[in-house]
C-alpha positions as CSV (number, residue, x, y, z in Angstrom):
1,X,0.0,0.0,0.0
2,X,2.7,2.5,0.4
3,X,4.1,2.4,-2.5
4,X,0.9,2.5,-3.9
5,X,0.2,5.7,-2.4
6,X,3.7,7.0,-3.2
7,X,3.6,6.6,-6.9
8,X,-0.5,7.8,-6.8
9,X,0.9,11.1,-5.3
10,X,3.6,11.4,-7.9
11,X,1.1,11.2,-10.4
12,X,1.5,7.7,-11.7
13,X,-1.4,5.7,-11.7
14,X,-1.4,2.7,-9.6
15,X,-3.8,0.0,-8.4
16,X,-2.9,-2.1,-5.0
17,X,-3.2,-5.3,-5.8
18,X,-3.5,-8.0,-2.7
19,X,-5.2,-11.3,-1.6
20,X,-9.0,-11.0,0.1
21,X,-7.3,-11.8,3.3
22,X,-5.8,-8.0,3.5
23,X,-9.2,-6.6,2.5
24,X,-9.2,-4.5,6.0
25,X,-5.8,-3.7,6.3
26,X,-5.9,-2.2,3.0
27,X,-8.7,0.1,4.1
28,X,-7.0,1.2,7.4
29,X,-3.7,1.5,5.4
30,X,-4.7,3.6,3.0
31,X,-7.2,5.9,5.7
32,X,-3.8,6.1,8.1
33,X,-1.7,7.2,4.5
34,X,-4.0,9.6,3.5
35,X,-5.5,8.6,0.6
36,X,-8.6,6.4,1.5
37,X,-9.7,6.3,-2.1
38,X,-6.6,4.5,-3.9
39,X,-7.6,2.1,-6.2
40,X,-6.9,-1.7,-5.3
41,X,-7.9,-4.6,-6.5
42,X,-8.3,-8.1,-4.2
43,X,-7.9,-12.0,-6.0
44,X,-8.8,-14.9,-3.7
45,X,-6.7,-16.2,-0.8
46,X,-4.5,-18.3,-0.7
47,X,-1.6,-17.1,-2.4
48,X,1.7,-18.4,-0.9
49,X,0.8,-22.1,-1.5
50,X,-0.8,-22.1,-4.8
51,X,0.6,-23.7,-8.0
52,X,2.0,-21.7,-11.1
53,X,-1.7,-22.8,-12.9
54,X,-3.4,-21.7,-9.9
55,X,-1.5,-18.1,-10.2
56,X,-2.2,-17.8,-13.6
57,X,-6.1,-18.7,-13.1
58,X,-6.0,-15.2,-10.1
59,X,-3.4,-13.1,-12.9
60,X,-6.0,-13.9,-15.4
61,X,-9.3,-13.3,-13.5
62,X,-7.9,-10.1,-11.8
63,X,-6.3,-8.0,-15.2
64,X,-9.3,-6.8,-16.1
65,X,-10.7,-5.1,-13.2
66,X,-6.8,-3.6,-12.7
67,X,-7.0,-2.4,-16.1
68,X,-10.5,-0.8,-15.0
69,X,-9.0,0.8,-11.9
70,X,-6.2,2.6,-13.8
71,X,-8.7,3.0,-16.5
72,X,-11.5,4.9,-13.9
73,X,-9.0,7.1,-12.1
């Protein structure tokens, strides 16, 4: 998320990208870094144990809506 907000406030469009899991600390993160409305996208926990295919399957399922975000801000 920081970084996130770091390159949003530089003026390069970002999207946080993270695992349902981090749903809520991505909302208090970005409250506590000052920009509550940066765009961020969530794809389905588990991530550290999933197979390549498995990865691919979230990449896949996820680029459209983080092509939206950049897309919408």
């Amino acid at each position: 998320m920081h970084d996130t907000v770091y390159f949003e406030t530089q003026g390069r469009p970002s999207v946080f990208l993270a695992s349902t899991e981090f749903v809520d600390a991505a909302e208090a993160q970005s409250v506590a870094l000052g920009l509550p409305e940066v765009r961020r996208v969530f794809v389905p926990h588990p991530i550290q144990d999933a197979l390549d295919a498995e990865m691919q399957a979230k990449a896949e399922a996820a680029f459209e809506a983080v092509v939206a975000a950049l897309l919408d801000g």
